[in-house]
mmCIF file of the C-alpha atoms, coordinates in Angstrom:
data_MODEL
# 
_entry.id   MODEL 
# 
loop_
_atom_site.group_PDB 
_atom_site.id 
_atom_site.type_symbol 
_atom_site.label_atom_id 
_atom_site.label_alt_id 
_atom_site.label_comp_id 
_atom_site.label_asym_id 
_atom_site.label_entity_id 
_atom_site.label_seq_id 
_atom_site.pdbx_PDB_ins_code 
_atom_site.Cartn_x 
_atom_site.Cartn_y 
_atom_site.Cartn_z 
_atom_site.occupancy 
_atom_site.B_iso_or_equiv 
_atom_site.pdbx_formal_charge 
_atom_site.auth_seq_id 
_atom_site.auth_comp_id 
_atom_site.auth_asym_id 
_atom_site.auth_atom_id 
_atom_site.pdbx_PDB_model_num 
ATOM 1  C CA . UNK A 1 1  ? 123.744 -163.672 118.789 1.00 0.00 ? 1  UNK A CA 1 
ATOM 2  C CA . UNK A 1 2  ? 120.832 -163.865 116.289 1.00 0.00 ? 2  UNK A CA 1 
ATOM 3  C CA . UNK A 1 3  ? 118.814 -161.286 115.600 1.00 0.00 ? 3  UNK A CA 1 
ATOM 4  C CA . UNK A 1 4  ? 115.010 -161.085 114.218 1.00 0.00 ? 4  UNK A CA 1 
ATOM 5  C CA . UNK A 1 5  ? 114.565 -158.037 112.269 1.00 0.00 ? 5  UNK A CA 1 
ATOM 6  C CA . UNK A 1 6  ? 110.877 -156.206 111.618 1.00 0.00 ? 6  UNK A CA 1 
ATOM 7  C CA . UNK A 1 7  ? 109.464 -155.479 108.675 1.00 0.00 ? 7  UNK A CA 1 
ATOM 8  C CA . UNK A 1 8  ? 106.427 -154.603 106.780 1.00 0.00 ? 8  UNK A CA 1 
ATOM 9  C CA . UNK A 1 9  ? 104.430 -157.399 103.996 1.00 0.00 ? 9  UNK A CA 1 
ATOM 10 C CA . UNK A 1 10 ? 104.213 -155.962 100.788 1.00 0.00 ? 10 UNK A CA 1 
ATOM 11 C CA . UNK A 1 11 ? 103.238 -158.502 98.756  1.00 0.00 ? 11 UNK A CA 1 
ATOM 12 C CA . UNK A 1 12 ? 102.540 -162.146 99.423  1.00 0.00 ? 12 UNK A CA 1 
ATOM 13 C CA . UNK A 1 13 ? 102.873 -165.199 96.721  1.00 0.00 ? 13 UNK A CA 1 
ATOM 14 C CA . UNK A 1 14 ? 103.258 -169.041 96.718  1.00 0.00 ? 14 UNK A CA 1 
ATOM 15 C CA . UNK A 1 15 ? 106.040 -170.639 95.391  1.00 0.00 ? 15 UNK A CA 1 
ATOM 16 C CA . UNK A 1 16 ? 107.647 -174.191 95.597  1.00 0.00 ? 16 UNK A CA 1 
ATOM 17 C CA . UNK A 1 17 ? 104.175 -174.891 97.680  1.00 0.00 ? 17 UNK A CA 1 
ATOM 18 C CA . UNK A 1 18 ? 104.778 -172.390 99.945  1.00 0.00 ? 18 UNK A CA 1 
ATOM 19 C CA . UNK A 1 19 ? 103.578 -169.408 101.548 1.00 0.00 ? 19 UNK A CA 1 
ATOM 20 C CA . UNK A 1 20 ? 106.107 -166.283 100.554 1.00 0.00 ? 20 UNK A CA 1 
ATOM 21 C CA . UNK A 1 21 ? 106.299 -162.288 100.744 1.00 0.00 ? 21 UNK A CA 1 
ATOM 22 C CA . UNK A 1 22 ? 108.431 -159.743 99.846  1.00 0.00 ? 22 UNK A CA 1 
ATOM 23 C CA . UNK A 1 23 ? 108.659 -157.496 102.874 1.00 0.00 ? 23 UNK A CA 1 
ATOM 24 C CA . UNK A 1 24 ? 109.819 -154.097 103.345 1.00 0.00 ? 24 UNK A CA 1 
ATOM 25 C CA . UNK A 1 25 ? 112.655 -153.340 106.236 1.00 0.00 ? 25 UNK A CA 1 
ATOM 26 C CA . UNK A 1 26 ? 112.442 -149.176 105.469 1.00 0.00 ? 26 UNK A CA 1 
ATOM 27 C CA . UNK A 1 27 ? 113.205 -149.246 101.781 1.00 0.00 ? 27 UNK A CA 1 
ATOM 28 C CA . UNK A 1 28 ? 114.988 -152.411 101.521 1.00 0.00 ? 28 UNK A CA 1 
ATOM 29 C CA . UNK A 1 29 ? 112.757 -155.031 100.459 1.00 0.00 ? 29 UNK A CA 1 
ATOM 30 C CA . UNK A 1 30 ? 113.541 -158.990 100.556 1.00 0.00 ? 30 UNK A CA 1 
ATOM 31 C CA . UNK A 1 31 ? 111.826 -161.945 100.457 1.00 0.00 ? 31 UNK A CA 1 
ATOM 32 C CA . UNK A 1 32 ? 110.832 -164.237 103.030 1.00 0.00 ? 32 UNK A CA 1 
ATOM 33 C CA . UNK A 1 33 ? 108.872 -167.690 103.842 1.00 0.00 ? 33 UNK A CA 1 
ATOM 34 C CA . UNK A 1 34 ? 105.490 -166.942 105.771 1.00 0.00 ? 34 UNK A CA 1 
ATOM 35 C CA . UNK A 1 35 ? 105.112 -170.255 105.962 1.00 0.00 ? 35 UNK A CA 1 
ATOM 36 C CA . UNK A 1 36 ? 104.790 -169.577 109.730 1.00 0.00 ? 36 UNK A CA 1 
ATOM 37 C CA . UNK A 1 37 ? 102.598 -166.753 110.160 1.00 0.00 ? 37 UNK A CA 1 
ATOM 38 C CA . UNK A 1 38 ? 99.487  -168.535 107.573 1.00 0.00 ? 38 UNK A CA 1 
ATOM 39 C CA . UNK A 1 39 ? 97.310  -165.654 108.430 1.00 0.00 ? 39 UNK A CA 1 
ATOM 40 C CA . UNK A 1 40 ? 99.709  -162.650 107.656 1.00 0.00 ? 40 UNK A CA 1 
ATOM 41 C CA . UNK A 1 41 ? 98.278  -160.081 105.277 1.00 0.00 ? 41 UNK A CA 1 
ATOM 42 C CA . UNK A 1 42 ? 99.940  -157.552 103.555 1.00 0.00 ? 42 UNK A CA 1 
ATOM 43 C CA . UNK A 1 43 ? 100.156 -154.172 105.500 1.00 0.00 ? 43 UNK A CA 1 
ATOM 44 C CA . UNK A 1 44 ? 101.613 -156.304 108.260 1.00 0.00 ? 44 UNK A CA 1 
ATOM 45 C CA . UNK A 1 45 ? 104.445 -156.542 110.079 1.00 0.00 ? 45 UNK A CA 1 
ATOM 46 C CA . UNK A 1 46 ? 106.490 -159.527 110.991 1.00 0.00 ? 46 UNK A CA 1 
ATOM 47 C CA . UNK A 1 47 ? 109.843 -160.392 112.548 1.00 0.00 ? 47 UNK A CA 1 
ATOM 48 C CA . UNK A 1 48 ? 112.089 -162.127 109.946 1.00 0.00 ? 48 UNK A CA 1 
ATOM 49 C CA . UNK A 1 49 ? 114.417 -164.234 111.159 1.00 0.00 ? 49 UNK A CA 1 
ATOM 50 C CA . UNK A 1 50 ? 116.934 -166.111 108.985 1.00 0.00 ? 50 UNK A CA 1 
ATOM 51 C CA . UNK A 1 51 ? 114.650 -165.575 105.785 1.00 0.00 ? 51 UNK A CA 1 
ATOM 52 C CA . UNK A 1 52 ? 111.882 -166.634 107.906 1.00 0.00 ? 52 UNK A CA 1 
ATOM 53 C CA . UNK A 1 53 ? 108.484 -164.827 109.271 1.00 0.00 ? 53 UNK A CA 1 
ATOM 54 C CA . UNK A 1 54 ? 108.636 -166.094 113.091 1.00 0.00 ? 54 UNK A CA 1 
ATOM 55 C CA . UNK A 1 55 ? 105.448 -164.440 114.634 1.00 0.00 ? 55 UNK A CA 1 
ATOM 56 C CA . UNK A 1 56 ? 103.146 -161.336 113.665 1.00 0.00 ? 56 UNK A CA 1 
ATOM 57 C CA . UNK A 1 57 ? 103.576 -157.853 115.440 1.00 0.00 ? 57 UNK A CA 1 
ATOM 58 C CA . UNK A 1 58 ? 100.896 -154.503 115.326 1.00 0.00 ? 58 UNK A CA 1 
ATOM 59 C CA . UNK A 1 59 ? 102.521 -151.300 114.066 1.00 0.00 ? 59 UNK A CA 1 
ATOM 60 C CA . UNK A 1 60 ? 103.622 -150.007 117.241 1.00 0.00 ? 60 UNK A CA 1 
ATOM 61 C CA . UNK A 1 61 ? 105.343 -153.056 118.788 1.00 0.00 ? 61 UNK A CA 1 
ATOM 62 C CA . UNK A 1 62 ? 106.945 -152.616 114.709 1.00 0.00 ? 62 UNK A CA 1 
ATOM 63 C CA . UNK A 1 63 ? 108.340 -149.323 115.147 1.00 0.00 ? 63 UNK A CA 1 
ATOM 64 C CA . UNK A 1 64 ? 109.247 -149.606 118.576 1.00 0.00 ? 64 UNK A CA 1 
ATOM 65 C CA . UNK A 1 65 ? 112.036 -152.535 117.901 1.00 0.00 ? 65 UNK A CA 1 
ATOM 66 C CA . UNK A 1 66 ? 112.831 -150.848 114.725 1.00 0.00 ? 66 UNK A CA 1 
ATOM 67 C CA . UNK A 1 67 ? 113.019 -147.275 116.642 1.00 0.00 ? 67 UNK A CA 1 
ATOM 68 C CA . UNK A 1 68 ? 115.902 -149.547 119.534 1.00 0.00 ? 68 UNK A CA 1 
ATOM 69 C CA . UNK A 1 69 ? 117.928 -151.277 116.406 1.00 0.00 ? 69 UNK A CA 1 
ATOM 70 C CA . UNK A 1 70 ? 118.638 -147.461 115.477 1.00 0.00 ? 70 UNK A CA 1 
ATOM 71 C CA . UNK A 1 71 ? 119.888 -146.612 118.673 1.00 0.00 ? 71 UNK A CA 1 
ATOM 72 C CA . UNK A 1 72 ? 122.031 -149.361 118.623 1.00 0.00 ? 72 UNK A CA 1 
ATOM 73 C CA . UNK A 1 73 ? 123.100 -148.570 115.001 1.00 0.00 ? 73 UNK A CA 1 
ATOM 74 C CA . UNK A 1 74 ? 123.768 -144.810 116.585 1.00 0.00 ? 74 UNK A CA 1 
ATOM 75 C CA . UNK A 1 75 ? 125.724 -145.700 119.596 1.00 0.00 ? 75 UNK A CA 1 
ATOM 76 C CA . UNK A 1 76 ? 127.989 -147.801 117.831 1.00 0.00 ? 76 UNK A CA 1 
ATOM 77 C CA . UNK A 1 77 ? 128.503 -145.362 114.970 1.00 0.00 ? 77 UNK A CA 1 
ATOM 78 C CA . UNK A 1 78 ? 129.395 -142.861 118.095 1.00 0.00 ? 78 UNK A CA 1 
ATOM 79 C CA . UNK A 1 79 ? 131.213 -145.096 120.031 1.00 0.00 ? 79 UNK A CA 1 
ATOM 80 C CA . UNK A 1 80 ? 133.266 -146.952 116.966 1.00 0.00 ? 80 UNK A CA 1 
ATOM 81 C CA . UNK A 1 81 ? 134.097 -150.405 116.756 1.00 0.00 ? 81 UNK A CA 1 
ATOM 82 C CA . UNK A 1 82 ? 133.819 -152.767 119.783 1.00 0.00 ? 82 UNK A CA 1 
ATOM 83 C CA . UNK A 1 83 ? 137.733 -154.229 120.542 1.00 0.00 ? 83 UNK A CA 1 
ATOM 84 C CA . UNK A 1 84 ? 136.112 -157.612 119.470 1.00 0.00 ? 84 UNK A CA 1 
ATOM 85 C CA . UNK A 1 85 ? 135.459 -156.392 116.244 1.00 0.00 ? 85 UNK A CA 1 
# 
């Protein structure tokens, strides 16, 4: 399963040519190509996928998927580990 993972632009650069940010994922910050979103500006949110900006979303769409991934982080701290696991 792969997941894309929201998070806000902090701080865009270039380097090696291309388009990069450091974006913020609620206090933990990594960098990322934006190679694929040209027109991103900082105060944005993204999805990053794989290291990778894949598409541009608007605060709320932001905190809504970030507001589900908790739930999911919740329900599996309540339900413990999966038998797959």
């Amino acid at each position: 399963m792969c997941l894309g993972v929201p998070g806000k632009v902090v701080e865009i650069y270039e380097a090696g040519g291309l388009k990069m940010g450091k974006v913020d994922f609620g206090g933990v910050t990594r960098e990322a190509c934006l190679a694929y979103v040209p027109d991103i500006q900082v105060g944005e949110y993204t999805v990053i996928h794989v290291g990778f900006a894949i598409n541009r979303l608007d605060e709320a769409e932001a905190q809504e998927s970030l507001a589900l991934l908790q739930e999911i982080i919740n329900l599996e701290d309540e339900l413990g580990p999966s038998e797959s696991s």
